[in-house]
ROTI-900868 format. One line per field, with one value per residue: x, y, z of N, C-alpha, C, O in turn; residue in one letter; residue number from 1. Coordinates in nm, 4 decimals. Layout:
N
n.c1	(X,...);
n.c2	(Y,...);
n.c3	(Z,...);
ca.c1	(X,...);
ca.c2	(Y,...);
ca.c3	(Z,...);
c.c1	(X,...);
c.c2	(Y,...);
c.c3	(Z,...);
o.c1	(X,...);
o.c2	(Y,...);
o.c3	(Z,...);
residu	(A,...);
num	(NUM,...);
***
This chain:
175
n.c1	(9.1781,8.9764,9.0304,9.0878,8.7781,8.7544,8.8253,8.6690,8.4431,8.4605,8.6909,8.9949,8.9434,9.0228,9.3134,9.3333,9.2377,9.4333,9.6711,9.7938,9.7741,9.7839,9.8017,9.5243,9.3701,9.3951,9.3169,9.0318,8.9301,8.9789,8.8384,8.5488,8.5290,8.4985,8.3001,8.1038,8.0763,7.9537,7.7218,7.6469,7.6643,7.3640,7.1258,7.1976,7.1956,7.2624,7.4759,7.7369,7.7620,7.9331,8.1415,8.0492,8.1709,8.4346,8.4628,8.3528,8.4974,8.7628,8.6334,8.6312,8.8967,9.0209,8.9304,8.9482,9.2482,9.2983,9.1995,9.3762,9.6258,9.6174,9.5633,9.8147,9.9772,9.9161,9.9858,10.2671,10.3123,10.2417,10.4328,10.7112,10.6035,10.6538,10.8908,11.0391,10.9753,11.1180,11.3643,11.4060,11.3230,11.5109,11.7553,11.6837,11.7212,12.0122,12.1155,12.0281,12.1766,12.4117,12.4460,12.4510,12.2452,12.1386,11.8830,11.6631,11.7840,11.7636,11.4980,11.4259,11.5291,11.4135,11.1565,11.1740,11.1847,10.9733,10.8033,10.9542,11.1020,11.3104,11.4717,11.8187,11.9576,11.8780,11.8703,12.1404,12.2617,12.0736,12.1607,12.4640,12.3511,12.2704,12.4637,12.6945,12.5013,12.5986,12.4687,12.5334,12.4608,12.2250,12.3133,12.4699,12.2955,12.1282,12.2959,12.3561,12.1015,12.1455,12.3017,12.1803,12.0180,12.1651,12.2545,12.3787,12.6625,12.6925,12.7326,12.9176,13.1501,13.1722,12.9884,13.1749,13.3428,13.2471,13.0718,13.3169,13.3138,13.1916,12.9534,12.9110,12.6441,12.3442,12.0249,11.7064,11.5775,11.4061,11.3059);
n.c2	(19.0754,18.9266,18.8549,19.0965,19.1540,18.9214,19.0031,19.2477,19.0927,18.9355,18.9414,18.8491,18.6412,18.6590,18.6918,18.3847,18.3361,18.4306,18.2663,18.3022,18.1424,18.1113,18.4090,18.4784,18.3013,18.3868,18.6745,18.5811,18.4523,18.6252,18.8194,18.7281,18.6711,18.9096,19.0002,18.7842,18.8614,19.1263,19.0392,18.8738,19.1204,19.2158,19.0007,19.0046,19.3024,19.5102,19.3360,19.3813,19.6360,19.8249,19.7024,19.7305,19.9677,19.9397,19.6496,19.7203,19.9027,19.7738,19.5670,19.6655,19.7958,19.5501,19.4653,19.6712,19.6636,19.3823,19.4461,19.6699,19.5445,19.3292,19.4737,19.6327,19.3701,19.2859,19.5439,19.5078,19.2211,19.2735,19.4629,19.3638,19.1530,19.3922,19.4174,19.2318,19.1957,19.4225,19.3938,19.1467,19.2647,19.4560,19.2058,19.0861,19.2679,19.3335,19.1016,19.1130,19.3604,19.1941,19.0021,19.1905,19.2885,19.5735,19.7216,19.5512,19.5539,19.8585,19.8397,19.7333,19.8202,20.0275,19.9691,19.8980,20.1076,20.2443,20.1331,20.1794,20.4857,20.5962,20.4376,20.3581,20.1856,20.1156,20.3738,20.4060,20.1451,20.2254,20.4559,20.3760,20.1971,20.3622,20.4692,20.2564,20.2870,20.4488,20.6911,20.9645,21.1965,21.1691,20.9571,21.1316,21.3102,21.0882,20.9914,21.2120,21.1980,20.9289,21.0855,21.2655,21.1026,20.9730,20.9684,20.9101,20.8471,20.6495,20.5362,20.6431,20.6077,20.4381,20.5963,20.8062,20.6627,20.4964,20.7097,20.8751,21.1043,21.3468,21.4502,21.6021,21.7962,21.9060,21.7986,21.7177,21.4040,21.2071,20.8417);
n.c3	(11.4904,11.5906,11.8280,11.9698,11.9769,12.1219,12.3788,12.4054,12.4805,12.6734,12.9349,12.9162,12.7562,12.4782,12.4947,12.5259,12.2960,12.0993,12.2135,12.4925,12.6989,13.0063,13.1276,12.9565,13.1027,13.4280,13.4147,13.2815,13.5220,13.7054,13.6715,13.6727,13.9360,14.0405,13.9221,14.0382,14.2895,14.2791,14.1797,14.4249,14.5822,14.4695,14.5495,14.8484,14.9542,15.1695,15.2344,15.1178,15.0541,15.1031,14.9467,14.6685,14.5566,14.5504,14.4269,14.1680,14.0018,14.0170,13.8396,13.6132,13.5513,13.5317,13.2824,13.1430,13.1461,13.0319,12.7507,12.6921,12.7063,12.5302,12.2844,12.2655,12.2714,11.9760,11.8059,11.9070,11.7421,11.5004,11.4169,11.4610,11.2018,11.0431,11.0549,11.0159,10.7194,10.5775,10.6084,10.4682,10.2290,10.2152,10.2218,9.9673,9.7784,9.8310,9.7701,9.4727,9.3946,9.4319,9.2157,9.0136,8.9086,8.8675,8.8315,8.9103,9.2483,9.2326,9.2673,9.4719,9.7144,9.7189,9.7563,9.9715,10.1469,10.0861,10.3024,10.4792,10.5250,10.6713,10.7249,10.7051,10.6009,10.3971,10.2423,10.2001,10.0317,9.8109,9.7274,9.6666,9.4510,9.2511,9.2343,9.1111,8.8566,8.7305,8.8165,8.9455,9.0365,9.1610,9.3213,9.5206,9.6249,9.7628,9.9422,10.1465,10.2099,10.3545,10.5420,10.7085,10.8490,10.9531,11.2998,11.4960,11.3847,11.2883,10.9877,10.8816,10.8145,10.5936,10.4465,10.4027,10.2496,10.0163,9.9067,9.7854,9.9584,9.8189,9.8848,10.0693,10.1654,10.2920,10.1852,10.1789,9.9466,9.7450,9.7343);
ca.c1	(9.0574,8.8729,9.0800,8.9949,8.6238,8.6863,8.8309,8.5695,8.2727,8.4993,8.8174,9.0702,8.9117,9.1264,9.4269,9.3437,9.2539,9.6088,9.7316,9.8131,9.6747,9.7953,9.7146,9.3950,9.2624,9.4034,9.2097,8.9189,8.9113,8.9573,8.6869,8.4369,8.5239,8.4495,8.1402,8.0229,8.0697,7.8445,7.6242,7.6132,7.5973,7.2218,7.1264,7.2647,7.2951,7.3170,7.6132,7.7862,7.7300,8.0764,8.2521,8.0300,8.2367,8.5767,8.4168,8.3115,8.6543,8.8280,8.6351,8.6670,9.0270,9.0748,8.8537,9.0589,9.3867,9.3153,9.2134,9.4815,9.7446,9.5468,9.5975,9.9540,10.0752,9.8959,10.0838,10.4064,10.3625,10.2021,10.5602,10.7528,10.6051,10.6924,11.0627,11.0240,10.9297,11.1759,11.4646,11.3597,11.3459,11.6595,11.8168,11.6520,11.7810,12.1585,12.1522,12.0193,12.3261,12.6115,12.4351,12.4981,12.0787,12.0918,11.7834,11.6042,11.8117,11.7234,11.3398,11.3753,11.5889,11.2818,10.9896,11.2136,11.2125,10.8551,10.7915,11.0434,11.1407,11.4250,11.6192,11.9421,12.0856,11.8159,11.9376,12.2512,12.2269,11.9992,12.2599,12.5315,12.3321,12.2602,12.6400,12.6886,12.4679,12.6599,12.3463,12.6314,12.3930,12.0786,12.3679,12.5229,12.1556,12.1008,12.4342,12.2604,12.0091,12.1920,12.4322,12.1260,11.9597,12.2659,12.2173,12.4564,12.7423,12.7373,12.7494,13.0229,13.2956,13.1025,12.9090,13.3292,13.4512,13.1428,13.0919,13.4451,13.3897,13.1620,12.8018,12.8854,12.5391,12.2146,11.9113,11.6235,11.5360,11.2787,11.3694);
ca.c2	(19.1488,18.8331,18.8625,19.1964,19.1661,18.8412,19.0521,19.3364,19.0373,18.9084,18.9863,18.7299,18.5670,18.7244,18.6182,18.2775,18.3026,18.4670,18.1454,18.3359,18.0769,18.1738,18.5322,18.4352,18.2429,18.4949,18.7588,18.5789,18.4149,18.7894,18.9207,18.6346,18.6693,19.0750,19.0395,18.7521,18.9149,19.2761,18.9698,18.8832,19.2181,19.2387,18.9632,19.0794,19.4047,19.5175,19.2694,19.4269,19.7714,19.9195,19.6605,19.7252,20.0638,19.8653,19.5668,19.8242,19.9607,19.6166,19.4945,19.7931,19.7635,19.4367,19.4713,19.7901,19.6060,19.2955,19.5126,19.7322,19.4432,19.2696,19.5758,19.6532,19.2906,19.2666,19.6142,19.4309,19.1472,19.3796,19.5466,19.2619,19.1290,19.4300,19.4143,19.0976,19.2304,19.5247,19.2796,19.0660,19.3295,19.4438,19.1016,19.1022,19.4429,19.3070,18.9666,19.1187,19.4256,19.1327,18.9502,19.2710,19.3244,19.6733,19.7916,19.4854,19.5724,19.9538,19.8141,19.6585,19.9344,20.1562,19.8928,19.8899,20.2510,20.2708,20.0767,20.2582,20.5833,20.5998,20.3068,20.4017,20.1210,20.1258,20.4663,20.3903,20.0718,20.3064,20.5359,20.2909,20.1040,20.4447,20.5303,20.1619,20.3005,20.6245,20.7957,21.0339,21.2908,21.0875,20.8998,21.1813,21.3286,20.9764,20.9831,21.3099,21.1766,20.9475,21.1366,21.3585,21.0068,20.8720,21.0998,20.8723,20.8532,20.4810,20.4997,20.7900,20.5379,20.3685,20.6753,20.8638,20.5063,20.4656,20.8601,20.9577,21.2210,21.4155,21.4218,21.7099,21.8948,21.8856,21.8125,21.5914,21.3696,21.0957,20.6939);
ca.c3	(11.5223,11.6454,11.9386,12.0657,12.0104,12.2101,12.4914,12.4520,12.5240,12.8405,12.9608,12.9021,12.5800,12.3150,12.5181,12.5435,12.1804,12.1214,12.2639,12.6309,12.8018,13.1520,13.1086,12.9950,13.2409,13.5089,13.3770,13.3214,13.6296,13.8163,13.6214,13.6646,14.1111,14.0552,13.8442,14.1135,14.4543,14.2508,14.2093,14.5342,14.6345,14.4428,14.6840,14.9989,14.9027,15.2907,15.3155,15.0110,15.0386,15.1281,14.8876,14.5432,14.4316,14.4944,14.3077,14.0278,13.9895,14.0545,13.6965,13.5227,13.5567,13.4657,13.1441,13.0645,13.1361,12.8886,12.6407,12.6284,12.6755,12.4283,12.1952,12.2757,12.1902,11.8588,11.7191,11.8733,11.6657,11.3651,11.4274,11.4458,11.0942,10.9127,11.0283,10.8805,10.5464,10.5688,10.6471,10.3122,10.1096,10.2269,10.1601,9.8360,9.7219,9.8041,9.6259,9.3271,9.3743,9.3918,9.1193,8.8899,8.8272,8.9055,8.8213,9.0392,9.3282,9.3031,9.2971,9.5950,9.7877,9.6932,9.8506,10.1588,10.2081,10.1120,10.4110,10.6247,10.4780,10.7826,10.7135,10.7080,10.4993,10.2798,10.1420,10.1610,9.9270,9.7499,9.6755,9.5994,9.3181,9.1538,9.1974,9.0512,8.7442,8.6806,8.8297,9.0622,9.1290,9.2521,9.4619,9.6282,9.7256,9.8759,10.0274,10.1960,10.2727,10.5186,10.6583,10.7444,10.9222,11.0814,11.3902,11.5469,11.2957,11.2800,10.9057,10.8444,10.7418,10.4775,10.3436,10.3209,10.1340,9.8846,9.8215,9.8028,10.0279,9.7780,9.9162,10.1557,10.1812,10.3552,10.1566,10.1451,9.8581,9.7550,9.6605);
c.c1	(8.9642,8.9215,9.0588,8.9069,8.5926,8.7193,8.7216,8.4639,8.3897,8.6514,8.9098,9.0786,9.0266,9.2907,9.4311,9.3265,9.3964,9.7240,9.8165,9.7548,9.6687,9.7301,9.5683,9.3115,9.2936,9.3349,9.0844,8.8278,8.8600,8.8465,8.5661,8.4237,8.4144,8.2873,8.0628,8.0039,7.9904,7.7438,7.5236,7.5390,7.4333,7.1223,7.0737,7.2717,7.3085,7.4824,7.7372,7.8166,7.8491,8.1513,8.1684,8.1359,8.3575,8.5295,8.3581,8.4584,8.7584,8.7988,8.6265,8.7962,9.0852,9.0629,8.9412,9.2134,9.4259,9.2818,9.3196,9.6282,9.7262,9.6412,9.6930,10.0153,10.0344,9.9318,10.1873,10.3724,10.3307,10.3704,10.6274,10.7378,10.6331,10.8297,11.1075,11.0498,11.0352,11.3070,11.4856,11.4247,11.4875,11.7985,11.7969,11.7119,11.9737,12.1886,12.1178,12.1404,12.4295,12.5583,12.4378,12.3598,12.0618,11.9507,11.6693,11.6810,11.7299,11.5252,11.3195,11.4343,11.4314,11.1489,11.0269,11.1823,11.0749,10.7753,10.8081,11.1309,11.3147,11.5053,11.7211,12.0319,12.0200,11.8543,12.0393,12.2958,12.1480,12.0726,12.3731,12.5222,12.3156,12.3791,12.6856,12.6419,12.5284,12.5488,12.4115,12.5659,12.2850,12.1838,12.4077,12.3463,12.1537,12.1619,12.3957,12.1598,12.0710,12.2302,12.3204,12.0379,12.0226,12.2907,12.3671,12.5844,12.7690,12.7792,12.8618,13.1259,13.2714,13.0734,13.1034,13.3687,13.3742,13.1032,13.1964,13.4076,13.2463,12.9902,12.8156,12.7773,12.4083,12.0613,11.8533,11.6444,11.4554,11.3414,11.3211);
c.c2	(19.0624,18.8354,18.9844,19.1933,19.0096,18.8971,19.1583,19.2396,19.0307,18.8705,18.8340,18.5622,18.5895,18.6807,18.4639,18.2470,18.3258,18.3404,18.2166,18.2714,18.1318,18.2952,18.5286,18.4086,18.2925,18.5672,18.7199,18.5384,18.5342,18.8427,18.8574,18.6239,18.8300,19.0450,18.8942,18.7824,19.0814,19.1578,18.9723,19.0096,19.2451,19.1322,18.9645,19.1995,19.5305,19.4945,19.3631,19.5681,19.8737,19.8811,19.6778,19.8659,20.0094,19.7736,19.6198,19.8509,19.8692,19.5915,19.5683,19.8026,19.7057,19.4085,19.5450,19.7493,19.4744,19.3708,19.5661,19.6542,19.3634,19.3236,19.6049,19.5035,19.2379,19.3667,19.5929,19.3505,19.2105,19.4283,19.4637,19.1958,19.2197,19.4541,19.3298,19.1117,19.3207,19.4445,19.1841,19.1526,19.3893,19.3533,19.0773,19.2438,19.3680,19.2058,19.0035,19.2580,19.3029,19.0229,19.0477,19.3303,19.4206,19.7423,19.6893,19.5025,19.7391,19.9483,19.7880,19.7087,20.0096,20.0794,19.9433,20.0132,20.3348,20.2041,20.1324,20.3738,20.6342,20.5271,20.3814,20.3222,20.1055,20.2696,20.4680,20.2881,20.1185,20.3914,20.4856,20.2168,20.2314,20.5139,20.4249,20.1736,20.4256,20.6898,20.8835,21.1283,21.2578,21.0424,21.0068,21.2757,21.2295,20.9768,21.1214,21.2896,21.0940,20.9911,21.2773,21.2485,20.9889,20.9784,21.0626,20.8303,20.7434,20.4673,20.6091,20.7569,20.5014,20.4717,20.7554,20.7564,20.5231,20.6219,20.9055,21.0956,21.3610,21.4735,21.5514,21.8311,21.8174,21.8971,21.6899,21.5260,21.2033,20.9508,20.7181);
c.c3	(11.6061,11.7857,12.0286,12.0959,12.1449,12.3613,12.5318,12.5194,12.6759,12.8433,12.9710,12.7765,12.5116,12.3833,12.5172,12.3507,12.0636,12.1474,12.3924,12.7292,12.9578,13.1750,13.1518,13.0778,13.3501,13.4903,13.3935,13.5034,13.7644,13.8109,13.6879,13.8347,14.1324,14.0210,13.9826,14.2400,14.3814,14.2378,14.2848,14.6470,14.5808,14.5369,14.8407,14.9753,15.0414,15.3426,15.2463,14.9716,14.9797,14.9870,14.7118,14.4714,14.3777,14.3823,14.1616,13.9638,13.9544,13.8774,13.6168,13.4716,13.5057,13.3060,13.0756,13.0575,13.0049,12.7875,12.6014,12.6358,12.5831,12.2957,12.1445,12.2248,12.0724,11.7898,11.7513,11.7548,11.5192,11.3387,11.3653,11.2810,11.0072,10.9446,10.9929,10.8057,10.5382,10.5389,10.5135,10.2256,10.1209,10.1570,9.9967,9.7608,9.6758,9.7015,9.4917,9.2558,9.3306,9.3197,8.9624,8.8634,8.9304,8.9204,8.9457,9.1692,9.3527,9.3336,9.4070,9.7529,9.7569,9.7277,9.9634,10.1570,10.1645,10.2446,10.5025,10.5714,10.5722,10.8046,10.6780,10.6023,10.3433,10.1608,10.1227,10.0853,9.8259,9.6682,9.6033,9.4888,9.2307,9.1467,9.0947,8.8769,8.6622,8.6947,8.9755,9.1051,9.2156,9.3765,9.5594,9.7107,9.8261,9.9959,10.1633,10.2746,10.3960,10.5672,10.7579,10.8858,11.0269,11.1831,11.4557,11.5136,11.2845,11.1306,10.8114,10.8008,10.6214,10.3639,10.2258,10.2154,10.0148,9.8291,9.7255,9.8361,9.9468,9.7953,10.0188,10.1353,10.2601,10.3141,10.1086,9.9764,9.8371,9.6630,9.5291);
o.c1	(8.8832,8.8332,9.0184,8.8820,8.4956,8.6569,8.6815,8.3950,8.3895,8.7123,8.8761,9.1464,9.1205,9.3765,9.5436,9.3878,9.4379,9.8383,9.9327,9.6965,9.5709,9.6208,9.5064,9.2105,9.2097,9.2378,9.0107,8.7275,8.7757,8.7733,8.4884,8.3197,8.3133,8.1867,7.9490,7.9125,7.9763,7.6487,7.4077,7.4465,7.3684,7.0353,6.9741,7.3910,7.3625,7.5631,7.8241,7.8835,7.8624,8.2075,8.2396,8.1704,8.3993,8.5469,8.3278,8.4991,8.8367,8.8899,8.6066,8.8114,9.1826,9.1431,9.0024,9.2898,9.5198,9.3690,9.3717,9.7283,9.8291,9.7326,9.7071,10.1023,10.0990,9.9291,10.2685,10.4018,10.4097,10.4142,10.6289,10.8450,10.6459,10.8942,11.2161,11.1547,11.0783,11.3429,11.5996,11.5315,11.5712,11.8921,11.8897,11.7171,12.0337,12.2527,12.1657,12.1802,12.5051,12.6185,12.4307,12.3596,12.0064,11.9198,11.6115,11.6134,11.6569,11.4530,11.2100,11.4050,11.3598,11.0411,10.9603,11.0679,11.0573,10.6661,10.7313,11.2511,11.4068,11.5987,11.6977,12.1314,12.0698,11.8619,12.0730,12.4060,12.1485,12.0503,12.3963,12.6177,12.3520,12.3999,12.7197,12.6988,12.4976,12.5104,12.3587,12.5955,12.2602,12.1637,12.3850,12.3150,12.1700,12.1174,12.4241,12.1312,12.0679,12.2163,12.3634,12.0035,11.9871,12.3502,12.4563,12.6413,12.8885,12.8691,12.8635,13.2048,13.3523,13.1046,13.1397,13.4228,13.4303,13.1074,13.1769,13.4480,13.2132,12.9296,12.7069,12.8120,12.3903,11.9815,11.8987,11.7135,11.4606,11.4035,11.3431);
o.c2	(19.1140,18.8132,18.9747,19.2158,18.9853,18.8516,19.1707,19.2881,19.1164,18.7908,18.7326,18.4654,18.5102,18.6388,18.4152,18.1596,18.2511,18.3348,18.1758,18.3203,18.1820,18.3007,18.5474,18.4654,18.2490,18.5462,18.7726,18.5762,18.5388,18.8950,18.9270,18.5734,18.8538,19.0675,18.9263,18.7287,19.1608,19.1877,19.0135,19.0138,19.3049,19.1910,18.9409,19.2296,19.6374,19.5534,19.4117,19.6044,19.9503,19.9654,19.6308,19.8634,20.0071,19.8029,19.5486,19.7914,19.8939,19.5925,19.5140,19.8174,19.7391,19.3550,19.5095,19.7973,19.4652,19.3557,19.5335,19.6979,19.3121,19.2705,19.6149,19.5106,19.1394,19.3316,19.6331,19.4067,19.1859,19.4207,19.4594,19.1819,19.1812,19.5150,19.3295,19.0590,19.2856,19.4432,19.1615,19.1401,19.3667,19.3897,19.0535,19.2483,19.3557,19.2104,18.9410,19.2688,19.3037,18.9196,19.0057,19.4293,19.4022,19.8103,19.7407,19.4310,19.7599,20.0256,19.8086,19.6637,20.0129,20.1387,20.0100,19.9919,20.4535,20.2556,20.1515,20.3479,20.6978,20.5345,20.4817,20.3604,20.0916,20.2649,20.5308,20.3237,20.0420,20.4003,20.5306,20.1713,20.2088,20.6055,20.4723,20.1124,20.4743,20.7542,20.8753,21.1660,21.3107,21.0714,20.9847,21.2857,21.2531,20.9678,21.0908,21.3445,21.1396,20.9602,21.3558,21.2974,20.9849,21.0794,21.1462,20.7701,20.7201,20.3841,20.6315,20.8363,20.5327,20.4637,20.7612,20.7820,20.5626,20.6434,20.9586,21.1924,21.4559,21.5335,21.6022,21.9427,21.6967,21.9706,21.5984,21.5862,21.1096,20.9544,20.6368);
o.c3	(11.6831,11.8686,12.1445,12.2143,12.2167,12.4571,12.6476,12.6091,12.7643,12.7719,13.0322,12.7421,12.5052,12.3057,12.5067,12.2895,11.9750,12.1022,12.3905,12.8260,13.0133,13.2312,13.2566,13.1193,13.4290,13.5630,13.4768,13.5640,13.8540,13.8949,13.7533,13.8771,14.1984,14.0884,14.0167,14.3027,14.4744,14.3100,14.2782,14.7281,14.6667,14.6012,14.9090,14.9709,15.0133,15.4146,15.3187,14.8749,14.8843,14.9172,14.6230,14.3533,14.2619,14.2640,14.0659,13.8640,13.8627,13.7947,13.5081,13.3503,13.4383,13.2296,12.9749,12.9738,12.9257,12.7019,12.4947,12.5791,12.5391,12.2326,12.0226,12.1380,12.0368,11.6719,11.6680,11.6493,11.4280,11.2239,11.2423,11.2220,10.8910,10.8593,10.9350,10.7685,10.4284,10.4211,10.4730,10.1657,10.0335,10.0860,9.9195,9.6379,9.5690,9.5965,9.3972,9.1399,9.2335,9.3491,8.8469,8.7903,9.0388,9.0183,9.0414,9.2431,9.4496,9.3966,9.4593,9.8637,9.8570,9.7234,10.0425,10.1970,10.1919,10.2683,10.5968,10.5770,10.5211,10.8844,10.6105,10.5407,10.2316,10.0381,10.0223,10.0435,9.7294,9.5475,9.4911,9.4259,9.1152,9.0671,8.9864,8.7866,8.5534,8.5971,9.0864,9.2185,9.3240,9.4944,9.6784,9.8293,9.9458,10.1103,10.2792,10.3810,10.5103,10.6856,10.8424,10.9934,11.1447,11.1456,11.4698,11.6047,11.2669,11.1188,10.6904,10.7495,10.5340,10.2451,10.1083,10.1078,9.9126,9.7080,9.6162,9.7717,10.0179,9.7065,10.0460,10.0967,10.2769,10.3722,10.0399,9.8942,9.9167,9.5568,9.4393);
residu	(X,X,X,X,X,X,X,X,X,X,X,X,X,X,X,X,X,X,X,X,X,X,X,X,X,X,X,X,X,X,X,X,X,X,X,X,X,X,X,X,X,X,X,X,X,X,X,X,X,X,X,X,X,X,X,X,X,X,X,X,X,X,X,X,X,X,X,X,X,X,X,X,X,X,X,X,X,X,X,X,X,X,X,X,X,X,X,X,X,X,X,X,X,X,X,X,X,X,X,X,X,X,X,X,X,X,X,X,X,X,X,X,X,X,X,X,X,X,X,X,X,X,X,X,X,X,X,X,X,X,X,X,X,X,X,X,X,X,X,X,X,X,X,X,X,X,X,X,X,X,X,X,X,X,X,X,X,X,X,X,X,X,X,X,X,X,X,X,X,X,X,X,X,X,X);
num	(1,2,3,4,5,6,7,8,9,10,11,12,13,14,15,16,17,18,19,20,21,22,23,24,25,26,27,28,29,30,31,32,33,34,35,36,37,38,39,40,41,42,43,44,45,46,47,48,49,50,51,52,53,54,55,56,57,58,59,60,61,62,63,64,65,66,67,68,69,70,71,72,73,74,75,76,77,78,79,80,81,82,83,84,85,86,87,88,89,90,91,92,93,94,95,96,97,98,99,100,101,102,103,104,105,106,107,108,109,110,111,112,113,114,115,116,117,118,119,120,121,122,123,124,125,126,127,128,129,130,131,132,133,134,135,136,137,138,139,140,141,142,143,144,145,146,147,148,149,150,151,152,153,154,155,156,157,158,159,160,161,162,163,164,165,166,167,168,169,170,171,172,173,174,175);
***
């Protein structure tokens, strides 16, 4: 947040505070030519006349460009950290499956997919630990549930092996 408000005061702050140094000091540098030739134009403002709308436009631009590049690569890395976390819990889900601690695996299948309701492997590890528990009807919903995700049938070998086959229908259901 400290980083936007440092781009709202002047364009190229919040990147340099970002650690964009280059950026940064491009930007500001652009800004700080624009805003001194409308200066100039107050001045001169004869000499300047023609060139104050470009020079209006010019730092308008630039302002609106670090901001919204600003913006845009702090919900990448926002992004980025929760495929992080998704990824974890993921890993965490499995090691506690092939350590046998069902019930902490399906805890941690059910963060992930509060996170990311569209994971694909998350319901399908989801489904497998409650097949794992003799819970065959929750699994074949699950099992449902991907085969309703996988748009792209990447997971159509797996779901036939670990179903057996018996999940054939089409309806939602909740981790």
């Amino acid at each position: 947040m400290r980083r936007l408000l440092g781009s709202v005061l002047f364009p190229g702050l919040g990147h340099l505070l970002a650690g964009r140094y280059f950026k940064g000091a491009l930007l500001a540098v652009l800004f700080s030519m624009t805003v001194q030739t409308l200066l100039m134009g107050l001045v001169w403002p004869e000499s300047f006349e023609t060139a104050r709308p470009v020079m209006c436009g010019l730092a308008l631009g630039i302002w609106t460009y670090a901001l919204l590049s600003l913006w845009w690569g702090l919900r990448r890395a926002e992004h980025t950290a929760s495929a992080g976390q998704s990824e974890a819990m993921l890993m965490r889900g499995i090691r506690a499956m092939l350590a046998n601690d069902l019930s902490a695996a399906e805890e941690a299948f059910r963060a992930l997919l509060r996170l990311d309701d569209r994971d694909v492997e998350g319901w399908l590890y989801l489904a497998r630990t409650c097949q794992l528990q003799g819970q065959h009807d929750r699994a074949r919903r699950f099992y449902r549930v991907v085969r309703n995700l996988d748009s792209r049938r990447k997971w159509t070998r797996e779901i036939d092996v670990l179903s057996g086959g018996a999940d054939s229908g089409a309806s939602d259901a909740t981790p």
